[in-house]
N, C-alpha and C positions, 0 to 999 in steps of 0.2 A: 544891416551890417555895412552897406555901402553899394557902390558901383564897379562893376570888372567888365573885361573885354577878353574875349579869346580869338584867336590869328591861327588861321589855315592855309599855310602856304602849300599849295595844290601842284602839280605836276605842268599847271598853266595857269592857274590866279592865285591870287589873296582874296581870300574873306573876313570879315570883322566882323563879330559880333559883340554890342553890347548888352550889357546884363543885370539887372538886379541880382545883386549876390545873395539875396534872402530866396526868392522865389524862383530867377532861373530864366522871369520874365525878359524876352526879347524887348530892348530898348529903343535901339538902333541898328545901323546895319552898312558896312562900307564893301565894297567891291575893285579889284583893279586885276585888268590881266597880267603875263607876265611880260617885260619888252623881249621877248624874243616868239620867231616863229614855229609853228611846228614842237616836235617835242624830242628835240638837240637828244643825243648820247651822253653829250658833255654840254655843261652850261656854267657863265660867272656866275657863283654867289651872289654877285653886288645886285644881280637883276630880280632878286628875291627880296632886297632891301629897298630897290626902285619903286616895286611893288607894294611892298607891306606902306610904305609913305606915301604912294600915291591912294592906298584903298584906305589910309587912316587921313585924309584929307578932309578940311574942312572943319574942324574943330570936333571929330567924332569921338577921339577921346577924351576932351573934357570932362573931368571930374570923375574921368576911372584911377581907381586905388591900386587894382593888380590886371596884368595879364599873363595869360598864358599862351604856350605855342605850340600849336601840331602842326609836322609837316608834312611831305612826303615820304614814304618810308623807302629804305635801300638806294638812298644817294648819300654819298661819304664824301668829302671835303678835305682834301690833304694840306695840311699845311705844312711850312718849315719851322725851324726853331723860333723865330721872331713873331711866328703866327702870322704871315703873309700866305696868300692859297700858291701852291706847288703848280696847281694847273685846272683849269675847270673842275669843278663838281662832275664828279660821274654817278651819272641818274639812272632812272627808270630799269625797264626788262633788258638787262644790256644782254642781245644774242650773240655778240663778239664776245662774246664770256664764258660760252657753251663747253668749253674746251679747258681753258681754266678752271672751272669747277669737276671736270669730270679727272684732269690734274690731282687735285685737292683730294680727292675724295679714295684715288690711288694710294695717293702718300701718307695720310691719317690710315689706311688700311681695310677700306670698305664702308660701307653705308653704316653699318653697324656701330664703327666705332667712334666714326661721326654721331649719330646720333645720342650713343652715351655719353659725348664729351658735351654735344650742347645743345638736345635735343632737336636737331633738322641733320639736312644733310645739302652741299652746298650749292645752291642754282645759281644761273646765271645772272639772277636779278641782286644777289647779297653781295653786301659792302665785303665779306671775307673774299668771295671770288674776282672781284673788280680789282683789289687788292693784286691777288695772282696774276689777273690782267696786265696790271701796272708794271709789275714785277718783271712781265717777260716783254711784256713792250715796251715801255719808256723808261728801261733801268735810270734811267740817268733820274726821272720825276721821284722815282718810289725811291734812289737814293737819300735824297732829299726834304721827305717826308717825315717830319718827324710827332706832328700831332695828327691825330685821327677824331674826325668828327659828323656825326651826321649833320641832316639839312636843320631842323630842330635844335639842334646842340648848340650849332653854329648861329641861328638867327637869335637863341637867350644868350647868347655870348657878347654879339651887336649889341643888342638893347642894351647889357649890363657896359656899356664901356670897353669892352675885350678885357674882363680882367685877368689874372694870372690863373685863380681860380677857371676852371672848367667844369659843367657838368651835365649828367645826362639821364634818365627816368629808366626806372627797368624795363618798364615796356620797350621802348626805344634800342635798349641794348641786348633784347632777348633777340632782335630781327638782325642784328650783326654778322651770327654766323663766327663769334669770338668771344660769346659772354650765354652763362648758364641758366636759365630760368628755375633751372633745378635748386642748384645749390647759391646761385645768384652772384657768382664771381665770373671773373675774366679768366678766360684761358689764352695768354698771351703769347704762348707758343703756336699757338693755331695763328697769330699775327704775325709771329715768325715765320713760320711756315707759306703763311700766303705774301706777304710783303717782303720779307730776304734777312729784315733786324726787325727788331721791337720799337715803335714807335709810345709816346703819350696817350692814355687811353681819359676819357671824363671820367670825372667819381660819378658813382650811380648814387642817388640821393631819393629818398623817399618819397613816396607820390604825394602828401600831404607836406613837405619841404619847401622854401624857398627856396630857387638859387643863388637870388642876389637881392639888393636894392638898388634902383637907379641915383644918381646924384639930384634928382626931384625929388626923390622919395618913393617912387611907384617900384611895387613888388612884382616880382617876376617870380613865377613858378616854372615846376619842375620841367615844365614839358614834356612830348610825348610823340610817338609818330602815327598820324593819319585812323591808323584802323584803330588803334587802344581808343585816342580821342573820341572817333565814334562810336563806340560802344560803349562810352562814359555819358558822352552825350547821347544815348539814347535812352540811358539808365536800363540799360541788360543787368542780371544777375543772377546766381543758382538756378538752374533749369530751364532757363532762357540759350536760344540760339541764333545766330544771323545769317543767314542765307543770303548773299549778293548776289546779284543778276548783272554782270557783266557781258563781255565779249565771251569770259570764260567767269566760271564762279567758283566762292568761295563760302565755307562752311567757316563758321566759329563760334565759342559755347564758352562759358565763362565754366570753372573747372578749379576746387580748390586746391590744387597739386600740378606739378609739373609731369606730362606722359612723354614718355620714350618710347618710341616707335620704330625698331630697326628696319623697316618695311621704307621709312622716308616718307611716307603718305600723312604722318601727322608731322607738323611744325610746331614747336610747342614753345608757344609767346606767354612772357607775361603780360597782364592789362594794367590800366593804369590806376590801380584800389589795392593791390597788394595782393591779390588774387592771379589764375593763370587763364591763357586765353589760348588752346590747343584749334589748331587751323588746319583745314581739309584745302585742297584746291582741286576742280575739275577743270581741263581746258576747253571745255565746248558748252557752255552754256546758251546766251542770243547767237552765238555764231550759228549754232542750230537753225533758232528761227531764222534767221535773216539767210542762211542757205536756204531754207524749206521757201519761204517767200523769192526769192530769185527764181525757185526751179519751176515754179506756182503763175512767174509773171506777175506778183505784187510788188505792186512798191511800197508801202510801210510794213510794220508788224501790226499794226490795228487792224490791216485786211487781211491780214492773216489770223488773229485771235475770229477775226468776227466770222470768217470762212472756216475755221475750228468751232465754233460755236455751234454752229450749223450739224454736225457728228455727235456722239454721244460716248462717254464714257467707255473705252476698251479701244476706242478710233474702228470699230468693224474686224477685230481681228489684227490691226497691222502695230508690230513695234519696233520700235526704230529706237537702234544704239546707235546714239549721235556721237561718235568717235570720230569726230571728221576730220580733226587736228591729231588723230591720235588720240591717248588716253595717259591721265597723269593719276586716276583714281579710277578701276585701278590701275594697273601699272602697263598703261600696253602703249607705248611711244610709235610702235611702226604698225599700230595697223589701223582699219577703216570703219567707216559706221558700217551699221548692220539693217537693213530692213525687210523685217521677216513677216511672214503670214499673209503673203501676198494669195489673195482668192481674186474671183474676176464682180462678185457685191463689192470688195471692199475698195477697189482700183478708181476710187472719187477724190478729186481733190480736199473737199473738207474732212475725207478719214486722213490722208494725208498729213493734211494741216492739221490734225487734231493728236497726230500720233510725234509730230515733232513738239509737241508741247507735254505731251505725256512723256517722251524720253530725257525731253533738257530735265524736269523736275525728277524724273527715277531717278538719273545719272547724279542729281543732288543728293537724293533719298539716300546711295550707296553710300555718298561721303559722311552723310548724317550718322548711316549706320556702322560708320568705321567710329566715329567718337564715341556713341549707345555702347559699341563693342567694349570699347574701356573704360564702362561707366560713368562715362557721363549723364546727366541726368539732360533732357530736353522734354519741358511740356507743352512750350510753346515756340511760336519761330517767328524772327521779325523777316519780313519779307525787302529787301532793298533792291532799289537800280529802277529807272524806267519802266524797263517789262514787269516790273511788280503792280503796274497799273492795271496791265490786258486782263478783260474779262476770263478769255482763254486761263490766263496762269492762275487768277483766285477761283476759278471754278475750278481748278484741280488740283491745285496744291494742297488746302486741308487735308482733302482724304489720302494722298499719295504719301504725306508725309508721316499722318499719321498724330497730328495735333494740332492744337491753335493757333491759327498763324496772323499773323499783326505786322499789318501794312502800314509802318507809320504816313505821316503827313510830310512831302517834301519839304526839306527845311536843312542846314549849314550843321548835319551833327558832330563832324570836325571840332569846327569852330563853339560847339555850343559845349562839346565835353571839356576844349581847352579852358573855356570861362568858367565852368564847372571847376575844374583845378585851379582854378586862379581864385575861385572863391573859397575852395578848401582851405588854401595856404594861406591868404587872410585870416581866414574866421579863427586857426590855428595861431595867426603873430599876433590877432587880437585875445586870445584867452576863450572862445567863444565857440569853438568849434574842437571837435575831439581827433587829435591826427590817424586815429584807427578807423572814423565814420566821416562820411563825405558827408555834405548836404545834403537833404534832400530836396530835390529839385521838382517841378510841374512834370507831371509824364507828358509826352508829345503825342498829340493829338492822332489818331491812328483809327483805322477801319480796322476792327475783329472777326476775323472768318473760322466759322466752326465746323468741324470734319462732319456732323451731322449724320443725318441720315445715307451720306456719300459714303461713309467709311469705309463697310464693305467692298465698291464696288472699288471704289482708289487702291484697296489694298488687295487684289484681285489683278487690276491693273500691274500694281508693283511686281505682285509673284510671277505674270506672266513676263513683265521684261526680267525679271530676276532668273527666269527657266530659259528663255531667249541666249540672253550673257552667258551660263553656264552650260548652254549647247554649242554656242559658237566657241567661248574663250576657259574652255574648264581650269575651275583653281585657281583663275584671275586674281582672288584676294587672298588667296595662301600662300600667294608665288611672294 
């Protein structure tokens, strides 16, 4: 069918991948940071377009047909009527926002009603709350303001020329905070509400859609933001779940319906196949470890997996609710970890070590079990992030979870789901591909870890932190 490329503008680089559009096979492969340092609040656009030209240098897109583009997700780009940018892109976890969204969430009338307007409820990190931000700080910008676009929207906008046309993928518009995954429309009041008037919003166009052509000829798809992209690229579906291993982590389950959760604890995203992608988040996932290693005298997390290794399944008795930042799953913001079952056997460093790696994976388990709760179907779990590597975490995650968990091979799944969409929407303008079924693509290479003969003891494990949580925090997930 041809040649495609898909672009991951990252929160600090661009990635390029290219792609045979038949198989999925990795071609090529471009790289570029972003010119700026650190990771700004506010940052130019232009320095994402710096980027994407510096990591497509070199002749890498030669003889690509389409690309596609995932960016970062929850940075909005205000423009004016002329489509000139109002003022920096405002990016990332913005905590100057904290305030603004608990604003918002006042004046829609509680969690609740937020949730039924569009499935979440509004953090400091959503383009609706930044919005609010704008609003009450820089009236004079948000005056001004009259297209709304994320970072994705905004770089297939580049590529196409800036036409008059705008557009943007449901995935991308379900993480708004302004548009419904449910019923799949814009609630533009909620943009009044957070911004002061109605601005331009992109048409949302189907994930198997063009957006444009360039004046070469090179198709540009729909685009998407960051997280859909990877789990396009990773070819997740029905029963399948992703478990990220961050700072803090994040739960997500591919889910053919949109869930309402007046709790707030589910986000409910669409993906980027026409299906939904309902998201957990916990705040303490490696912050765990890399607290438990500080307290330990470790310097990496490898001597911490390998000083865990050393204990055995239960850690001696000790379990540890890693609430160190507090707790967002479930809902406990002001209070602290917990570590219980302290005996004077169990008072070793590797039970220790061994029990901060049993709570970062329960405190998953719970968010797992908030999705199970609304029928979601998980039979297997792809395992992401760094610490997906520590022996520590694959010797206990199958059994704690409670299923097959699949470690992929590290690799650009961003970028690899964007080329994935840029082959969809080919195969589609050529007659050749059906806009209901994606390609199917090479699965990525991946270590398979089976709960095994562990199960028992992983899920013995879970009931004792599960009895832990409900002596310290009763009703934690009813509240």
């Amino acid at each position: 069918m041809g040649i495609v490329a898909g672009l991951d503008s990252s929160p600090d680089f661009t990635r390029i991948v290219v792609c045979d559009a038949d198989t999925g096979a990795v071609l090529k492969q471009g790289y570029a940071p972003h010119p700026v340092e650190g990771r700004p609040s506010d940052i130019d656009p232009q320095a994402w377009l710096l980027s994407l030209g510096e990591a497509a240098g070199g002749g890498l897109l030669e003889g690509v047909q389409a690309i596609g583009v995932s960016a970062q997700q929850n940075a909005i780009v205000p423009l004016d009527a002329q489509g000139n940018t109002v003022r920096p892109a405002l990016v990332g976890g913005d905590k100057r926002a904290q305030v603004p969204a608990a604003d918002l969430i006042d004046a829609l009338g509680g969690r609740e009603a937020w949730a039924q307007a569009v499935g979440s409820v509004p953090q400091a990190a959503q383009p609706v709350t930044k919005l609010r931000w704008l609003l009450k700080n820089e009236p004079d910008a948000a005056a001004r303001t009259a297209v709304l676009l994320q970072a994705h929207d905004w770089l297939v906008w580049q590529l196409l020329g800036r036409p008059v046309r705008r557009t943007t993928d449901r995935g991308g518009a379900s993480g708004t905070g302004y548009w419904s995954a449910a019923t799949g429309a814009y609630r533009t009041d909620l943009v009044e509400l957070a911004l002061g008037h109605q601005a331009m919003l992109p048409e949302v166009i189907g994930p198997a859609d063009a957006a444009g052509t360039t004046p070469e000829g090179l198709l540009i798809s729909a685009g998407t933001g960051e997280t859909m992209a990877a789990a396009f690229g990773l070819g997740i579906g029905l029963g399948d779940a992703v478990v990220s291993l961050g700072a803090s982590g994040s739960v997500m389950a591919v889910h053919p319906e949109a869930l309402v959760d007046n709790t707030g604890m589910i986000t409910s995203l669409a993906d980027a196949t026409g299906m939904h992608l309902p998201v957990v988040t916990t705040l303490n996932a490696v912050r765990t470890l890399r607290g438990t290693a500080e307290l330990l005298g470790l310097s990496d997390l490898e001597s911490l997996s390998e000083l865990a290794m050393k204990s055995t399944p239960g850690s001696h008795g000790l379990v540890f609710l890693p609430y160190l930042e507090g707790e967002r799953t479930p809902s406990l913001p002001h209070t602290a970890g917990t570590l219980a079952g302290l005996r004077r056997e169990a008072m070793k460093p590797e039970h220790l070590a061994r029990a901060s790696f049993e709570g970062m994976l329960c405190g998953l388990a719970d968010a797992l079990d908030v999705l199970r709760g609304r029928g979601v179907e998980v039979r297997r779990v792809f395992l992401l992030g760094a610490a997906a590597e520590l022996a520590a975490v694959q010797a206990a995650a199958p059994a704690i979870f409670g299923a097959q968990v699949v470690v992929p091979q590290p690799a650009d799944y961003a970028a690899i789901g964007a080329a994935r969409q840029a082959a969809w929407a080919l195969g589609v303008s050529q007659g050749t591909l059906d806009p209901r079924t994606p390609p199917v693509w090479q699965p990525a290479a991946a270590q398979i870890l089976e709960p095994g003969e562990e199960l028992a003891v992983g899920q013995a494990v879970r009931q004792q932190f599960v009895s832990v949580r409900e002596q310290t925090h009763p009703g934690a997930f009813r509240s």
